[in-house]
N, C-alpha and C positions, 0 to 999 in steps of 0.2 A: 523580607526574610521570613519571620515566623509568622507574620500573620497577626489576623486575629482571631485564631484559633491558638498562639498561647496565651489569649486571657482564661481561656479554660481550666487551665492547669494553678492561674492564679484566684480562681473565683471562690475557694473556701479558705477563706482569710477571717482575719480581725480586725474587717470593713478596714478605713483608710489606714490606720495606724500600722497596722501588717501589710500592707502594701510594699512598702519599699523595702523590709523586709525581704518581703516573699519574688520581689524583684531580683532580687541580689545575684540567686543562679544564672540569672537571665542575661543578665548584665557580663556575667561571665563567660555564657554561653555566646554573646556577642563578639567579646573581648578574642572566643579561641576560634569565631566563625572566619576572622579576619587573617588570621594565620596562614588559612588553606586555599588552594583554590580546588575545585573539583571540575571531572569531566563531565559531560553532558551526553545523553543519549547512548545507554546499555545497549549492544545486540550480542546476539548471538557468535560464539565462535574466539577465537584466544585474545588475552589480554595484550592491551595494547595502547599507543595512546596519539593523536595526528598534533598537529603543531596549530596554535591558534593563528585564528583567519582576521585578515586587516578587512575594516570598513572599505568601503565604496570609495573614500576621500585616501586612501593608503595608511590610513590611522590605525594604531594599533586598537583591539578594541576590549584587552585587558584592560585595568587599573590600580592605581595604590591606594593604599591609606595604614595611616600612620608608619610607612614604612614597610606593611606586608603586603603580598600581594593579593588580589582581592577582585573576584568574576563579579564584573559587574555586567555582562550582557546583557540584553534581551535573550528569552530560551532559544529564541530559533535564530543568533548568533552567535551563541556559542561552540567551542571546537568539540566536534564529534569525536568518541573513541568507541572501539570496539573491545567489548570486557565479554567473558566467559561466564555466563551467566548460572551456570550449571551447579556453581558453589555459592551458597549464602554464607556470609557468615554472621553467627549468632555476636549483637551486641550487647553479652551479659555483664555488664559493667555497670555501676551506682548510680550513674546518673545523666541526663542528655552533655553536660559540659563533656566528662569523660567519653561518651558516644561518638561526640563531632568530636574529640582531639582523635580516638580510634580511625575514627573514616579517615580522616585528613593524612594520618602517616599510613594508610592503607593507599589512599589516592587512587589511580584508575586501574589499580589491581584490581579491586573489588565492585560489582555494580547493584549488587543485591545486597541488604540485610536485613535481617529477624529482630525483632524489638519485642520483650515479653515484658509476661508480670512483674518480672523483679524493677523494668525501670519505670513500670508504668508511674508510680507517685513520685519519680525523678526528673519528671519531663520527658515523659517516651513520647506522646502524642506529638508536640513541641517537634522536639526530634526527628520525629518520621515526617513528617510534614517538612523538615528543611531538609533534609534528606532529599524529597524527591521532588520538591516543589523548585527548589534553589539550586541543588545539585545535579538533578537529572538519573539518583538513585528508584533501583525496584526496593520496596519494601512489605516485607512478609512479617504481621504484627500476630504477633503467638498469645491468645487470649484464651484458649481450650474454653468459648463459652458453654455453660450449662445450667439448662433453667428450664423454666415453661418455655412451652412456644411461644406466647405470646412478647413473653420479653427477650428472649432470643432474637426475635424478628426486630423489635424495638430499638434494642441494641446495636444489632447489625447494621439496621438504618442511619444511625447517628453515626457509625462508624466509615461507613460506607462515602459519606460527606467529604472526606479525606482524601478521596483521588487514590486510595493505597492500592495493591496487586493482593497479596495472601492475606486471608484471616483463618484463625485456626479454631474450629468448634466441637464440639465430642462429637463421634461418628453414629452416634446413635440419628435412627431415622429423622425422628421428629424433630430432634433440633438441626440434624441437616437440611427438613424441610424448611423450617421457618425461616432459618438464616438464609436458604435461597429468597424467600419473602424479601427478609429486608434487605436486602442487595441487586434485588430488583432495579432495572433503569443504569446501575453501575457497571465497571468494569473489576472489581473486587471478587476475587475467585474464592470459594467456601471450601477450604480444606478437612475433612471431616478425620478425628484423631480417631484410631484403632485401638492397640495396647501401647503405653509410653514403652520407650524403649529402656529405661531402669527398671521395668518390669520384670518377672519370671513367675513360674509358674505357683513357687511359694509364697510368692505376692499377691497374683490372684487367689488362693486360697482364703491367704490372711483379712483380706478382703470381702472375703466368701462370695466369688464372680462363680461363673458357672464353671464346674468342670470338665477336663476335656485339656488336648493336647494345645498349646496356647500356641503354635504354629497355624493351627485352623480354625481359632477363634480369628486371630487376628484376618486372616484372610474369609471372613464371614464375614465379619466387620466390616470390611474395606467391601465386600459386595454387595452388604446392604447400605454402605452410604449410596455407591454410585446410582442404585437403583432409587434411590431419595430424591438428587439431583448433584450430588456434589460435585466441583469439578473438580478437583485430588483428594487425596488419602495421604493420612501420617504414618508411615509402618519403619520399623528397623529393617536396615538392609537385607536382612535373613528370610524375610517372608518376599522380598519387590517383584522376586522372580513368578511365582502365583500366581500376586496379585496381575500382574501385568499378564497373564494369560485367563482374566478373566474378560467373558464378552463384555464391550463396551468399558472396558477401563479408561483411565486418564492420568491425569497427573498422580504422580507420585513423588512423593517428599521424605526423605530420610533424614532424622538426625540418626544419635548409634554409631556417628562416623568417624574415625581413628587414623590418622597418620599410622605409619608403621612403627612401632616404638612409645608410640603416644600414652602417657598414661589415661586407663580406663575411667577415672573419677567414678560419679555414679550410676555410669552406663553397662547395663548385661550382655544386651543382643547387638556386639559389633560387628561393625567390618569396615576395610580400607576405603578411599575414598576410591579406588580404583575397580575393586567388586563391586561397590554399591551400582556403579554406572554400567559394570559390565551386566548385571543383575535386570538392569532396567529401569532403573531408579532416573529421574528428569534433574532433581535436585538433591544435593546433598546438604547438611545445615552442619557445620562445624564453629564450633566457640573458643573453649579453652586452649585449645592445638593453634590458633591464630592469637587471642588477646595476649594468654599470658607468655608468649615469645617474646625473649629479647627485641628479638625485631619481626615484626607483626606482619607487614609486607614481604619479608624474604620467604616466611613460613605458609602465606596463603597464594603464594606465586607457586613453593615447591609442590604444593596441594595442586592445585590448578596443572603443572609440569606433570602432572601422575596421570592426570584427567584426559592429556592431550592424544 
C-alpha cells in the first residue's frame, strides 16, 4: 500500500516512544484505504467506468476484508476505466486520511489530483504515492519550489523518486532550469508557476515586482520558462489564450477555475471551467467547488458535463 516511502513522513519523531504515536494517522489511513476500491489506468476522454475482469480460472479477482471491499489486484489486472483527465482536482483537505476518504466518494469520476503545501506535514507524500501507486491515480504535487539552483535540482531529485506526473516550481528561469536537472532520467513534468492566480496588479505592486500591465508579465513569464525547458506553465485562465500562441508552447495548467455561481474565495483572475478549455488551457485545477459539495462526486461529474 504505502510503501516505504511512508516512513518518510514518520522519521522526525521521539525515536521509539513517538512512534506509535505518530503511527496513529496511518493506521487510520489504512482503516479508510479499505472502504474504497478505486479504478485503475486514467486515459484520456469522458468519465466512465468497465466492470471488473474474472481471472483465467473464472474467479473473481476483487476481494474483501473486514467486510469492505477491497482492490486487491496485481496493476495489470485490475479493471480499466476511462476518466477525463482534463480536470484535477485540488485535494486541499488536512490530511492524507481525509485525502483517500475524498478520492474514494469521488471514485472513477476523478483520475487526476493536486496535493499542496497545506497537506504536505499531513501525509501528502504518503498520499500521493497511494494514490497512484495502489489506485492507478495522475498526480500533480503543487510545491511552487524556490531556491538556489542547486537545491532546487536536489529537491526535485528526491521528489522525482515518486513515480509522480506534475511538480509545480516558480517560473523563473533558473529554477526551471535546475528542476529540469533533477527530474532528469524521470517521467515528472516541471510545471513552471507565472503570477498565482489571487494575484492582481496591487499585489504585485505591494510586492514591489516590476511594473507593467500584469497581463503581459505573466505571459513573459510563461515564455521564459518554456525557453528554460519547462514542460507547462501555471497561468489563470485569462492569460491561456497568449500564452498558447506562443512558439513552442506546451502544457498549460489553470487554477482561477469557478463553476458558474461558485464562490470566488481568494481567487481574482477567473473563469468557468468551460472558457478555460475553450481558451486552450490542457488542464483545469478546481478544489473548493468539488471538496466542499454536499456531494463531491455529483459537483465534479457536473464540472466534467461542462468540459464535454
Amino acid at each position: 500500500m504505502l510503501g516505504h516511502h511512508a516512513l518518510l513522513v514518520l522519521a522526525d519523531r521521539d525515536g521509539l516512544g513517538g512512534l506509535q504515536e505518530a503511527a496513529r494517522p496511518f493506521r487510520e489511513l489504512f482503516h479508510v484505504h479499505r472502504q474504497y476500491s478505486f479504478c485503475k489506468a486514467p486515459v484520456l476522454v469522458a468519465p466512465c467506468c468497465g466492470t471488473p475482469r474474472s481471472g483465467s480460472d473464472g474467479s473473481d479477482l476483487g476481494g474483501s476484508r473486514g467486510g469492505f471491499k477491497h482492490v486487491i489486484r496485481p496493476a495489470e489486472q485490475r479493471r480499466e476505466c476511462v476518466m477525463d483527465d482534463r480536470l484535477i482536482v485540488a485535494l486541499d483537505v488536512p490530511n492524507a486520511v481525509a485525502g483517500l476518504d475524498l478520492a474514494g466518494r469521488l471514485g472513477d469520476a476523478v483520475g487526476f489530483y493536486k496535493i499542496g503545501l497545506g497537506m504536505l506535514t499531513g501525509g501528502g507524500l504518503a498520499l500521493a504515492n497511494e494514490l497512484k501507486q495502489e489506485h492507478g491515480k495522475r498526480i500533480f504535487l503543487d510545491m511552487k519550489l524556490f531556491d538556489i539552483g542547486a537545491t532546487v535540482e536536489a529537491a526535485v531529485r528526491g521528489l522525482a523518486q515518486f513515480d509522480l506526473d506534475f511538480l509545480t516550481v516558480h517560473g523563473d528561469p533558473h529554477v526551471v532550469a535546475a528542476a529540469k536537472q533533477g527530474a532528469a532520467g524521470s517521467n515528472l513534468k516541471i510545471l513552471g508557476v507565472t503570477i498565482l492566480t489571487s494575484l492582481d496588479r496591487a499585489d504585485l505592486d505591494a510586492g514591489m515586482m516590476q511594473a507593467g500591465d500584469l497581463h503581459q508579465i505573466t505571459v513573459e513569464r510563461a515564455a521564459r520558462a518554456f525557453e528554460a525547458g519547462a514542460d507547462g506553465i501555471i497561468c489563470s485562465p485569462r492569460e491561456a489564450a497568449d500564452i498558447r500562441a506562443l512558439p513552442g508552447s506546451r502544457l498549460i495548467v489553470t487554477p482561477g477555475v469557478r463553476p458558474a455561481g461558485s464562490a470566488l474565495g481568494d481567487q481574482k483572475r477567473v473563469e468557468t471551467p468551460a472558457s478555460a478549455i475553450a481558451a486552450g488551457v490542457d488542464h483545469i485545477v478546481v478544489g473548493r467547488p468539488v471538496w466542499q459539495a454536499a456531494d463531491p462526486r455529483a459537483a465534479a461529474q457536473a464540472i466534467l458535463a461542462e468540459l464535454a
